[in-house]
C-alpha positions in Angstrom: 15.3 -3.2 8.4 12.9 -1.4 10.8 11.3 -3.5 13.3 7.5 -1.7 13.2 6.2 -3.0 16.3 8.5 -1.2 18.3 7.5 2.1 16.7 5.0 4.2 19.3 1.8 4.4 16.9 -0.5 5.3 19.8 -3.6 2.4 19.9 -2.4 0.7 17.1 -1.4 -3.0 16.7 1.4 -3.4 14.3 1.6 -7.6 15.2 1.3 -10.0 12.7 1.6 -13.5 13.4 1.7 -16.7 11.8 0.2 -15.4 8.5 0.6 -18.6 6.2 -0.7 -20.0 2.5 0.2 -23.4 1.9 4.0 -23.3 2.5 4.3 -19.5 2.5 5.3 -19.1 6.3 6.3 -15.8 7.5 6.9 -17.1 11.6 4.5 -18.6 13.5 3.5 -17.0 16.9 0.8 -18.6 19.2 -3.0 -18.8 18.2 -4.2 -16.2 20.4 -1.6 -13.7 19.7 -2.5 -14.4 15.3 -6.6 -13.7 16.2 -5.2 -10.4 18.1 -3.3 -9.1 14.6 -4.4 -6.0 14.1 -4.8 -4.4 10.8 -5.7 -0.4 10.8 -6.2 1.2 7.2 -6.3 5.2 6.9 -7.9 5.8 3.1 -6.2 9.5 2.9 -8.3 12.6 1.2 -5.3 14.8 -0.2 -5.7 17.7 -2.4 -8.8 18.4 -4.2 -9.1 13.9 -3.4 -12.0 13.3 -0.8 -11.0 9.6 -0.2 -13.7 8.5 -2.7 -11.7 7.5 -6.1 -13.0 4.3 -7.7 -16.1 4.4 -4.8 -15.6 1.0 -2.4 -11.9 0.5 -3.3 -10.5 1.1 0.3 -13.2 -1.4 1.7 -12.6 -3.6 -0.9 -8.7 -3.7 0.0 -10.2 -4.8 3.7 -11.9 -7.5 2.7 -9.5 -8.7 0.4 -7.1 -8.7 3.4 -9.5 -10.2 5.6 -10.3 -12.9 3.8 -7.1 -14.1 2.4 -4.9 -13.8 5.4 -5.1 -14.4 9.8 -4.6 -10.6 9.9 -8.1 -8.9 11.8 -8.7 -5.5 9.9 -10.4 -3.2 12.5 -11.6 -0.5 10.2 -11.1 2.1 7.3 -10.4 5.6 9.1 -10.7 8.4 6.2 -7.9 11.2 6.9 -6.2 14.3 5.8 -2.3 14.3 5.6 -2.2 16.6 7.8 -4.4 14.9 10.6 -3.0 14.0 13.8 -4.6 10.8 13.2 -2.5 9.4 11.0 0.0 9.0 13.5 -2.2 5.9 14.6 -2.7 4.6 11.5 0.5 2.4 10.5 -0.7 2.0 6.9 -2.3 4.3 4.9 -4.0 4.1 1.0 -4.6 6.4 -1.3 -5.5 6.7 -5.3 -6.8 8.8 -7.4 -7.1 9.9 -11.2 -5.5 13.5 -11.8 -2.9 15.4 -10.9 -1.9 17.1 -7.3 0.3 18.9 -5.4 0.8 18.6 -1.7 1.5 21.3 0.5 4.8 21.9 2.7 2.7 21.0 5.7 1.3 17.7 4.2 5.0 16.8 2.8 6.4 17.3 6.7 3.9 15.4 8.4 4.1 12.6 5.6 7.6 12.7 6.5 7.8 12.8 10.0 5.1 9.4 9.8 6.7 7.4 7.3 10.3 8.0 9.7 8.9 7.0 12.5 7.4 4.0 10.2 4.2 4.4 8.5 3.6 3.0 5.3 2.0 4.3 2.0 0.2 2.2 -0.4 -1.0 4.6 -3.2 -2.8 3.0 -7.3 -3.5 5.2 -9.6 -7.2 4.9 -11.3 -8.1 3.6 -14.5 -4.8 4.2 -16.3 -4.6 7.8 -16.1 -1.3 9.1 -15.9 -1.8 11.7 -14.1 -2.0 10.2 -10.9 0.5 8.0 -10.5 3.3 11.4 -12.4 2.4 13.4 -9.7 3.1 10.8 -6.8 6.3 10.4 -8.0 6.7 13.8 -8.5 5.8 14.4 -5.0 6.7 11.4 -3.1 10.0 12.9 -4.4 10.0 16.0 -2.3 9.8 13.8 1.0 13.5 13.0 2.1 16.2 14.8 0.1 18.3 13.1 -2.6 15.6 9.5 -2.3 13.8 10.0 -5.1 11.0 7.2 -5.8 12.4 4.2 -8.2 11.0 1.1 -9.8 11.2 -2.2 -7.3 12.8 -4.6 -9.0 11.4 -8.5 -9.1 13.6 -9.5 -6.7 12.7 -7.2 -4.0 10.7 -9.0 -0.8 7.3 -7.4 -1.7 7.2 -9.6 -4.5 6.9 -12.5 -2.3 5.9 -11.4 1.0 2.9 -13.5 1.1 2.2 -15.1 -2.4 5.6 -15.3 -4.6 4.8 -13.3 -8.1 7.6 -13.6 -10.2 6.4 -10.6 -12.3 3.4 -8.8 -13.1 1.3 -9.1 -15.6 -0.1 -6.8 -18.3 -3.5 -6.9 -19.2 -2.5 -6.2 -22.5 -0.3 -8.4 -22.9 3.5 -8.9 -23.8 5.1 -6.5 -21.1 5.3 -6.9 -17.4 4.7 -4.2 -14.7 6.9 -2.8 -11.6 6.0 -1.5 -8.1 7.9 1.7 -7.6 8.6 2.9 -4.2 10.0 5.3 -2.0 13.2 4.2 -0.1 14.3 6.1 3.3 17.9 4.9 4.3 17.2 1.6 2.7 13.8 0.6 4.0 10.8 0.8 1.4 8.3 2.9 2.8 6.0 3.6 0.3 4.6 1.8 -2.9 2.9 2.9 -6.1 1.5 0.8 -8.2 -0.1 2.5 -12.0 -1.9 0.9 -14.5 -4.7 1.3 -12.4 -4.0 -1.6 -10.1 -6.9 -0.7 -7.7 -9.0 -1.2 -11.0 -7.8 -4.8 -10.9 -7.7 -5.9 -7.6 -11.0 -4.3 -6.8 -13.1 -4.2 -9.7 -11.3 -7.0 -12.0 -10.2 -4.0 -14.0 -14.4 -3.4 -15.2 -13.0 0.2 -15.3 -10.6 0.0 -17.4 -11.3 -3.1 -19.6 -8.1 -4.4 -21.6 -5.5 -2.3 -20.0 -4.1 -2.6 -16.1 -2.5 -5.4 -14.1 -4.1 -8.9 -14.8 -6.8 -9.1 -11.9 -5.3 -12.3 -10.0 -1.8 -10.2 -10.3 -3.3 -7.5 -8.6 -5.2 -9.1 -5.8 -1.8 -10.8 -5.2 0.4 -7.9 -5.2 -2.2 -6.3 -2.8 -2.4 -8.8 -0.4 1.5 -8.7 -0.4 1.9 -5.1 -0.1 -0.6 -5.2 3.2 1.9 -8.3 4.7 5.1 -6.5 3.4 4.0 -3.2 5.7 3.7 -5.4 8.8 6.5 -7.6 8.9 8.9 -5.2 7.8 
């Protein structure tokens, strides 16, 4: 397991402390140091994607953050994969509805930040598949022979903050996965599909009868953002 505070993303606080829900406790720290946690969120534009997908869903992920948690979210920083930026930005977000393909630049500068241990959280919109075949299809091409795989239930990000013992359809009698990129055995990036932005931002008014179940999705979210800080 990577410890990411001691990774050199230049101004960025990778501390969290003491971040606790009833008897969820992930170590406690002292006071001061838990209102210092720091929480930087780079909403990437990638492709023909601006950063705007689903309109407020980056800002909604802060506040949702923010709210539920000790962690202090400075800001949303919109950036290019191939920005020099993102090297202090510890996690990053992206989503989007169609289909796209990243260049050889973008794929080595995503791969030289998620080594060095930056985190991707990416959702596809609105249940289109397009989005969520292409990042695995591209996520992929990062780090030879680690191709991105379902996260099973009993993986940590499950119950990194709230414990969800599987996700729920909002359709009804199937459960959803997380799949994630792997790099020698750390998880370094998650998908969710289903439109799981949808949920967690918009309680799924987008995409009405299909998705993760809202509450799910806010869960899984909040876990996600904990997962990437602790781990």
């Amino acid at each position: 397991m990577r410890n990411r505070r001691s990774i050199g993303f230049a101004g960025a606080t990778l501390a969290v402390f003491g971040v606790t829900l009833g008897a969820a406790r992930l170590g406690a720290q002292s006071a001061s140091a838990e209102k210092n946690a720091t929480f930087f969120v780079g909403r990437l534009q990638f492709g023909s994607n601006n950063g705007g997908d689903c309109g407020d869903v980056g800002h909604d992920l802060i506040r949702l953050v923010s709210r539920t948690s000790a962690i202090h979210v400075q800001e949303e920083r919109k950036l290019k994969l191939a920005d020099a930026g993102l090297f202090e930005t510890p996690f990053l977000f992206m989503n989007g509805h169609n289909d796209f393909v990243l260049s050889a630049s973008e794929l080595e500068n995503v791969k030289t930040y998620l080594s060095r241990g930056g985190f991707v959280f990416a959702s596809g919109c609105c249940t289109n598949p397009q989005f969520p075949t292409a990042w695995r299809r591209e996520f992929s091409r990062i780090f030879t022979g680690e191709p991105v795989r379902e996260i099973p239930y009993d993986h940590l990000i499950y119950r990194s903050f709230y414990k969800l013992e599987r996700l729920r359809s909002a359709k009804g009698g199937r459960d959803i996965h997380l799949e994630g990129l792997f790099h020698q055995g750390d998880l370094v990036a998650v998908m969710g599909e289903e439109g799981l932005c949808c949920g967690f931002s918009m309680a799924n008014s987008c995409n009405v009868g299909n998705g993760v179940v809202p509450d799910d999705a806010k869960k899984i979210a909040l876990n996600i953002a904990v997962y990437s800080l602790t781990h």
